[in-house]
TILUM-586906 format. One line per 4 residues: for each residue x, y, z of N, C-alpha, C, O. Coordinates in Angstrom, 3 decimals. Layout:
N
X/Y/Z/X/Y/Z/X/Y/Z/X/Y/Z  ...
This chain:
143
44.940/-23.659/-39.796/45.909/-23.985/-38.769/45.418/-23.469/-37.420/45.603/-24.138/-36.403  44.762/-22.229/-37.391/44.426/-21.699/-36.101/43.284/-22.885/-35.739/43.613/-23.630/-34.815  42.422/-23.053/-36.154/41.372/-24.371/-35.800/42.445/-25.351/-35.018/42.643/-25.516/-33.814  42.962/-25.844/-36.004/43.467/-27.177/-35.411/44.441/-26.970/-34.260/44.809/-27.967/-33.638
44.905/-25.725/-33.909/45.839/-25.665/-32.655/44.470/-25.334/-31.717/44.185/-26.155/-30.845  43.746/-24.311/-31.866/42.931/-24.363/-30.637/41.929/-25.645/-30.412/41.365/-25.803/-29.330  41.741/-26.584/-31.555/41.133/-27.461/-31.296/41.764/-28.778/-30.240/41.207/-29.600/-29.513  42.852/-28.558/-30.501/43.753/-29.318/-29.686/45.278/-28.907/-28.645/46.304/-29.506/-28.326
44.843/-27.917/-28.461/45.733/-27.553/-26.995/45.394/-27.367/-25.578/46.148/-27.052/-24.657  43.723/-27.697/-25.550/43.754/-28.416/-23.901/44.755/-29.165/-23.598/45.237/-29.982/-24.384  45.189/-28.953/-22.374/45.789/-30.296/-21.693/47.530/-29.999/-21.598/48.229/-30.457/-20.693  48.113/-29.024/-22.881/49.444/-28.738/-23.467/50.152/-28.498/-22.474/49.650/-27.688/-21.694
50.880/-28.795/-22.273/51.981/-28.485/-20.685/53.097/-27.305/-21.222/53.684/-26.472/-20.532  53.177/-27.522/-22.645/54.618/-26.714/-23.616/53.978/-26.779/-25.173/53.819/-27.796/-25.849  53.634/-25.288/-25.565/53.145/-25.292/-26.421/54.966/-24.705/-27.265/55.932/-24.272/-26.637  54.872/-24.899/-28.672/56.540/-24.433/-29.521/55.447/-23.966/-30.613/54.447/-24.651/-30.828
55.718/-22.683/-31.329/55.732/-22.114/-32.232/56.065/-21.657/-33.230/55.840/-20.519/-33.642  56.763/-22.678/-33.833/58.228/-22.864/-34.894/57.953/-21.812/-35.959/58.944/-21.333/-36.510  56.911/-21.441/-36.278/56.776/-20.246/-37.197/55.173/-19.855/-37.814/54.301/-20.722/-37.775  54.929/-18.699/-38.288/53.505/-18.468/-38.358/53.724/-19.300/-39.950/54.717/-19.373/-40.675
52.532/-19.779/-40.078/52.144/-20.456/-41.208/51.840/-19.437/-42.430/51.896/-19.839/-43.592  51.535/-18.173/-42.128/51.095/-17.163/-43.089/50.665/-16.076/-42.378/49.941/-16.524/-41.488  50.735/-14.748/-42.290/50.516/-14.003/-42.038/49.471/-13.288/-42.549/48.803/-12.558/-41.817  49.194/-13.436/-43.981/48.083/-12.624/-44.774/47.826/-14.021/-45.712/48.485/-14.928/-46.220
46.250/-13.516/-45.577/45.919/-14.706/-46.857/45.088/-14.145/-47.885/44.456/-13.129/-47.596  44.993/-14.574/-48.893/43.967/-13.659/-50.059/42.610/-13.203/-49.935/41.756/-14.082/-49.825  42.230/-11.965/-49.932/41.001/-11.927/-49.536/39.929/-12.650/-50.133/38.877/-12.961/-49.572  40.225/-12.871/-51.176/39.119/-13.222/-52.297/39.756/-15.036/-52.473/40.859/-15.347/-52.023
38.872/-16.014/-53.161/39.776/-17.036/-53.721/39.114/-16.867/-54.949/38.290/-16.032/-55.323  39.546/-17.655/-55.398/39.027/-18.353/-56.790/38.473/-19.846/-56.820/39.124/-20.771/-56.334  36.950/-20.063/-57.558/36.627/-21.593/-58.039/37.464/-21.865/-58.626/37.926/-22.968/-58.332  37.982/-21.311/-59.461/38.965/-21.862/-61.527/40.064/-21.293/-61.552/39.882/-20.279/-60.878
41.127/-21.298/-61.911/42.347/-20.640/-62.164/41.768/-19.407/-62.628/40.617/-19.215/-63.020  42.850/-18.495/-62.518/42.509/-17.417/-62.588/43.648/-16.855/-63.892/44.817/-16.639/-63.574  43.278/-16.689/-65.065/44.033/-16.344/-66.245/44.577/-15.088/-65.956/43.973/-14.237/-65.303  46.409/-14.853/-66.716/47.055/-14.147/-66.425/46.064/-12.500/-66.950/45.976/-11.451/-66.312
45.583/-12.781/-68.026/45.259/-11.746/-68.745/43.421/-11.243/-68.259/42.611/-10.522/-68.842  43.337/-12.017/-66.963/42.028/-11.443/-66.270/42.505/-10.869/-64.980/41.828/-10.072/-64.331  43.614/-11.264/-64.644/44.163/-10.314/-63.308/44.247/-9.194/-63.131/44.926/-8.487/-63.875  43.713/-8.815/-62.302/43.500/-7.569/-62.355/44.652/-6.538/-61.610/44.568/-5.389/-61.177
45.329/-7.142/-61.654/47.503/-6.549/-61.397/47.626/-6.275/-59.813/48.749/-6.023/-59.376  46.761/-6.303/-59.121/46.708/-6.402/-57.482/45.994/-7.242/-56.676/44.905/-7.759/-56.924  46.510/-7.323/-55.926/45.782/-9.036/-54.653/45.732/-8.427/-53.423/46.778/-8.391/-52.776  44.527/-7.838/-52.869/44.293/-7.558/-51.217/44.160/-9.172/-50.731/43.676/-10.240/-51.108
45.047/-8.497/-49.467/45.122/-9.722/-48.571/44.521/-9.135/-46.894/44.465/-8.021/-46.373  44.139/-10.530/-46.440/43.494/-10.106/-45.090/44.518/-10.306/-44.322/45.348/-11.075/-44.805  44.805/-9.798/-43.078/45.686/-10.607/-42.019/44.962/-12.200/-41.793/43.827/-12.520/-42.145  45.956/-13.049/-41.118/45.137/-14.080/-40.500/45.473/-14.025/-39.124/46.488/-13.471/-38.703
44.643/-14.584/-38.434/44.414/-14.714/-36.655/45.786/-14.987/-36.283/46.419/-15.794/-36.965  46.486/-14.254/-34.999/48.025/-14.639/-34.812/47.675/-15.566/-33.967/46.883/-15.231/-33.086  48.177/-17.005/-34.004/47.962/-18.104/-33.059/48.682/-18.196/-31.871/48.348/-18.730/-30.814  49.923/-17.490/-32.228/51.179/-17.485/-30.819/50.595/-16.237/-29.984/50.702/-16.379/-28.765
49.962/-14.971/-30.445/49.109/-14.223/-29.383/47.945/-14.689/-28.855/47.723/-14.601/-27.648  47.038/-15.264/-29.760/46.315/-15.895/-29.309/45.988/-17.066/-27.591/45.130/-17.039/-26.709  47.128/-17.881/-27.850/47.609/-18.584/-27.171/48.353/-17.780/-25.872/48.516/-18.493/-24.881  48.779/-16.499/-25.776/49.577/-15.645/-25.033/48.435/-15.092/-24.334/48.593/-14.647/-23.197
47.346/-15.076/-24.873/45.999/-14.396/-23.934/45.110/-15.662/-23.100/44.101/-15.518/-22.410  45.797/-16.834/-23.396/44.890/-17.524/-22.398/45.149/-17.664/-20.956/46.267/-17.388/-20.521  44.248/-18.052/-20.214/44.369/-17.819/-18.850/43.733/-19.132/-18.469/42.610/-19.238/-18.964  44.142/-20.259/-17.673/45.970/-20.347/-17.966/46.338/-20.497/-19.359/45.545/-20.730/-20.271
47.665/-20.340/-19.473/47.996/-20.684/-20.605/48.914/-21.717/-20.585/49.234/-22.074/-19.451  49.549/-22.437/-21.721/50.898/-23.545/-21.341/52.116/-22.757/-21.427/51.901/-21.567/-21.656  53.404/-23.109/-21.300/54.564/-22.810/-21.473/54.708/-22.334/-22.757/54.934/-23.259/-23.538  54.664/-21.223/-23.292/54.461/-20.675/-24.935/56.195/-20.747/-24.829/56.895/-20.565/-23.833
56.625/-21.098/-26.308/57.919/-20.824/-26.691/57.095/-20.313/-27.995/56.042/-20.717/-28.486  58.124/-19.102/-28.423/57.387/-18.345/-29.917/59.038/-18.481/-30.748/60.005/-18.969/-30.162  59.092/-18.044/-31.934/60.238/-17.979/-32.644/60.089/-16.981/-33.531/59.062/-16.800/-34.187  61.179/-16.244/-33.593/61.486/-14.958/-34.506/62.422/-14.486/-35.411/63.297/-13.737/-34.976
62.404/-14.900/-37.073/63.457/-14.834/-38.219/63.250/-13.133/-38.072/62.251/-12.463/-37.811  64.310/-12.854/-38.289/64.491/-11.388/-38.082/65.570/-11.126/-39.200/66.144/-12.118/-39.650  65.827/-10.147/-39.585/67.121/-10.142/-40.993/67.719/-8.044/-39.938/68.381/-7.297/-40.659  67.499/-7.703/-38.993/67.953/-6.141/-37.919/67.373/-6.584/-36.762/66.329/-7.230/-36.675
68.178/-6.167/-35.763/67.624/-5.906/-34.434/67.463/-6.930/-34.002/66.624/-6.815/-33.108  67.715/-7.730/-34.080/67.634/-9.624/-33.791/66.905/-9.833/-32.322/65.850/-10.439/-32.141  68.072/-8.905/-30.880/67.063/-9.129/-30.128/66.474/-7.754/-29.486/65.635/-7.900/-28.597  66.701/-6.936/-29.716/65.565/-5.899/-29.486/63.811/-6.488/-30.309/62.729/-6.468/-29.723
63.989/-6.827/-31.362/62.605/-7.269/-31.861/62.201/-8.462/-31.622/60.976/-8.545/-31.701  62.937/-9.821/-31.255/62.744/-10.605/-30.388/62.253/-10.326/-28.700/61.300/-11.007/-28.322  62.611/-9.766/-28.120/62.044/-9.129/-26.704/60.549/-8.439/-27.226/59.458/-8.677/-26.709  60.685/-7.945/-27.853/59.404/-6.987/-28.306/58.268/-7.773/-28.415/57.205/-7.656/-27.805
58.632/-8.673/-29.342/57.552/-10.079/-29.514/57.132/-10.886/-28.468/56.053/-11.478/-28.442  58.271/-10.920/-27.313/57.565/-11.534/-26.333/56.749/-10.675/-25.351/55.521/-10.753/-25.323  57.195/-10.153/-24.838/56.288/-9.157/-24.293/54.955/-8.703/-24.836/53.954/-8.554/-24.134  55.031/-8.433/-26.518/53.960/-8.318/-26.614/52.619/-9.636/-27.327/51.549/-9.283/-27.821
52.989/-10.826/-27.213/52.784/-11.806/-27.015/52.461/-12.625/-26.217/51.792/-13.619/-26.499  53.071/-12.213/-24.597/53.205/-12.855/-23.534/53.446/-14.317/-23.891/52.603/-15.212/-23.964  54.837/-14.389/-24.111/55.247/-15.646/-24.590/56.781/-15.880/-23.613/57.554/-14.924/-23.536  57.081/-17.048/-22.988/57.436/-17.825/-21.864/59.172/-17.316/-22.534/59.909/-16.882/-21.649
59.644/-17.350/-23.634/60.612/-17.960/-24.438/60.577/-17.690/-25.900/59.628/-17.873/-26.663  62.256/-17.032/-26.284/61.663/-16.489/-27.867/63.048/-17.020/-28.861/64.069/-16.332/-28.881  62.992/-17.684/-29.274/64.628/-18.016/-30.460/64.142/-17.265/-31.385/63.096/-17.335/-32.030  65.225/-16.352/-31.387/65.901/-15.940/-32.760/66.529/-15.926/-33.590/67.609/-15.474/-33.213
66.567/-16.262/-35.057/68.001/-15.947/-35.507/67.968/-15.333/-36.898/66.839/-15.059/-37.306  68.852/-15.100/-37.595/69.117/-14.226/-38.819/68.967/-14.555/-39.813/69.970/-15.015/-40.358  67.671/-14.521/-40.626/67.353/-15.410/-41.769/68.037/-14.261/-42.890/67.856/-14.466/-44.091  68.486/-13.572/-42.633/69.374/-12.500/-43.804/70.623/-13.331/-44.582/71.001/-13.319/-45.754
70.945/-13.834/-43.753/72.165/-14.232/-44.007/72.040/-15.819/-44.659/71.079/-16.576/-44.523  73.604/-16.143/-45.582/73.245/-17.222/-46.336/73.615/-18.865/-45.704/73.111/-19.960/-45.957  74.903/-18.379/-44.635/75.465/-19.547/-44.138/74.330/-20.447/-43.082/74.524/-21.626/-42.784  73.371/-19.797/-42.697/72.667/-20.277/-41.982/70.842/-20.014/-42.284/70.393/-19.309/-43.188
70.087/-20.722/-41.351/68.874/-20.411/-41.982/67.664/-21.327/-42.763/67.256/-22.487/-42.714  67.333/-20.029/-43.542/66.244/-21.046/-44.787/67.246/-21.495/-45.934/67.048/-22.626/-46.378  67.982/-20.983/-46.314/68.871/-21.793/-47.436/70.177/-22.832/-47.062/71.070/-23.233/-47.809  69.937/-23.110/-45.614/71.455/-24.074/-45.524/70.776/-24.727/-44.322/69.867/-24.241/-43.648
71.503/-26.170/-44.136/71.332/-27.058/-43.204/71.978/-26.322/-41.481/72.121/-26.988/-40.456  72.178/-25.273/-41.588/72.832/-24.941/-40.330/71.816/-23.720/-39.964/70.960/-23.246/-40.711  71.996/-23.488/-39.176/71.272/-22.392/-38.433/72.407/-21.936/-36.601/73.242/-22.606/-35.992  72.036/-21.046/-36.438/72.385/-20.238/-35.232/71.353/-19.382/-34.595/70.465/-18.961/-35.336
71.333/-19.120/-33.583/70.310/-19.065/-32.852/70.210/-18.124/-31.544/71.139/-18.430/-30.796  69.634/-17.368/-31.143/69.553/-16.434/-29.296/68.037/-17.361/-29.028/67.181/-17.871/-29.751  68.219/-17.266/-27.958/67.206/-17.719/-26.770/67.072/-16.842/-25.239/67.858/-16.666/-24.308  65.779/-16.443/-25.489/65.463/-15.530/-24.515/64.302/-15.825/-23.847/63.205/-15.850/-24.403
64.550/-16.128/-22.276/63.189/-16.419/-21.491/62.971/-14.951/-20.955/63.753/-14.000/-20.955  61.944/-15.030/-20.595/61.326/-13.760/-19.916/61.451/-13.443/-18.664/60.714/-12.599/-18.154  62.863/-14.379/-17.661/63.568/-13.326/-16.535/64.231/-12.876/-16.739/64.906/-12.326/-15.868  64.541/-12.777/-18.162/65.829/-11.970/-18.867/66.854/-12.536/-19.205/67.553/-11.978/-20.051
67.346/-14.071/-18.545/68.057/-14.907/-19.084/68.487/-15.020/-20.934/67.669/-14.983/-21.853  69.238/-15.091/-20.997/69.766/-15.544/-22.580/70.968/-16.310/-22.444/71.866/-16.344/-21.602  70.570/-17.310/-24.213/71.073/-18.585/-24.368/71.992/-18.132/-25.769/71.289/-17.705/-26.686  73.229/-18.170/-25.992/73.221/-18.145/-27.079/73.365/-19.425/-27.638/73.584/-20.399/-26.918
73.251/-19.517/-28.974/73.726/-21.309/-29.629/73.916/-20.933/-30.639/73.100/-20.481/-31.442  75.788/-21.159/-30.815/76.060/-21.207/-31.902/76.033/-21.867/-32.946/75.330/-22.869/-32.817  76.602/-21.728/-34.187/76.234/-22.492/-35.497/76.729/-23.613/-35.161/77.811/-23.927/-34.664  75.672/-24.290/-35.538/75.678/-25.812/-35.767/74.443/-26.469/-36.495/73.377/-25.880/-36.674
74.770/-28.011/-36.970/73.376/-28.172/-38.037/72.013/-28.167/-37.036/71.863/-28.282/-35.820  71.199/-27.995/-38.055/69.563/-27.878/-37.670/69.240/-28.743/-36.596/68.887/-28.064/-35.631  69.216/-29.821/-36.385/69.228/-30.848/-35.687/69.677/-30.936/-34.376/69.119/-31.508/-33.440  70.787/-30.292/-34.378/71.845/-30.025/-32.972/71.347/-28.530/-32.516/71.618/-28.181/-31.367
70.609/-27.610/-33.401/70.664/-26.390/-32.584/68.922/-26.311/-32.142/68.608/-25.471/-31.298  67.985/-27.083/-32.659/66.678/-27.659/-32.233/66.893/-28.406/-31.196/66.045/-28.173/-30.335  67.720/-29.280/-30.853/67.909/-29.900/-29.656/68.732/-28.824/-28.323/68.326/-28.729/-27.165  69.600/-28.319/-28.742/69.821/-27.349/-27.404/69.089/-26.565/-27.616/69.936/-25.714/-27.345
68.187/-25.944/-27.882/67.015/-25.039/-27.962/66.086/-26.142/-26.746/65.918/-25.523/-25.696  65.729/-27.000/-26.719/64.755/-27.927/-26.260/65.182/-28.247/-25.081/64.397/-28.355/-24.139  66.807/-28.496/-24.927/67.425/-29.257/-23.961/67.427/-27.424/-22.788/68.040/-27.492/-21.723  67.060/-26.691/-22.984/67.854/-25.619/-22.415/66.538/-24.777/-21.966/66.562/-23.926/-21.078
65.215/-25.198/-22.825/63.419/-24.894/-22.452/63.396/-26.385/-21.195/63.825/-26.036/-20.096  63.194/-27.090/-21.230/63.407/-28.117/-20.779/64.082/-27.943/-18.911/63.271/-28.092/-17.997  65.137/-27.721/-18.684/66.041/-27.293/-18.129/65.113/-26.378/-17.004/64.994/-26.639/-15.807  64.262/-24.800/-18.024/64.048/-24.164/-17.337/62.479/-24.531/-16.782/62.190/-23.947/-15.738
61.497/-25.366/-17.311/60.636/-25.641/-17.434/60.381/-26.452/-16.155/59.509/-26.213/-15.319  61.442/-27.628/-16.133/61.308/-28.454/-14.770/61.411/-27.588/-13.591/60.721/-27.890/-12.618  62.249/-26.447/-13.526/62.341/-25.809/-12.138/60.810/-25.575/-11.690/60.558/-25.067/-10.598
């Protein structure tokens, strides 16, 4: 994934970062399946390259929006991420919880640009809270 975003974000006016694809990947692979009874009961993993910092160190860079599932601190660790990211714009919201999220069609949401502005958006389905997320980057983007 890191290839294919730096292979293709010349030119990006608004880069979105809907979520890291993986954070750690296996150090080792395997040619062949790997039988239960040859495992050896632990898996080191490497980090992989963060693409939304990555992208936060270029000079210029595009309009970074980053995103942050958080389950404490929703936006104290959202701010944290941008800053230390240097990222334009950060949605957060509470993947702890069941009404909203990874297990339900709804989600809720904070939005934080980096003059300190905040958006909140309340629950509503996926669809409607991706669009005022967009409609509200958008908004600040044209100024």
């Amino acid at each position: 994934m890191y290839r294919a975003v730096m292979d293709n974000i010349d030119g990006a006016d608004i880069v979105v970062k809907a979520a890291a694809v993986a954070d750690f990947r296996p150090s080792r692979t395997a040619a062949k399946k790997v039988k239960k009874d040859a495992f050896p009961g632990t898996l080191k993993l490497d980090r992989n390259r963060d693409i939304l910092a990555t992208i936060g160190k270029m000079n210029p860079k595009p309009y970074l929006i980053g995103f942050a599932a958080e389950t404490e601190k929703l936006r104290e660790n959202a701010l944290k991420k941008m800053e230390e990211k240097n990222i334009d714009a950060i949605v957060t919201n509470d993947v702890s919880r069941d009404d909203i999220g990874f297990s339900s069609d709804y989600n809720e949401a904070n939005l934080y640009f980096r003059d300190g502005t905040e958006v909140s958006i309340p629950k509503d389905e996926k669809d409607a809270v991706a669009f005022r997320i967009l409609e509200c980057v958008s908004k600040r983007f044209a100024l």
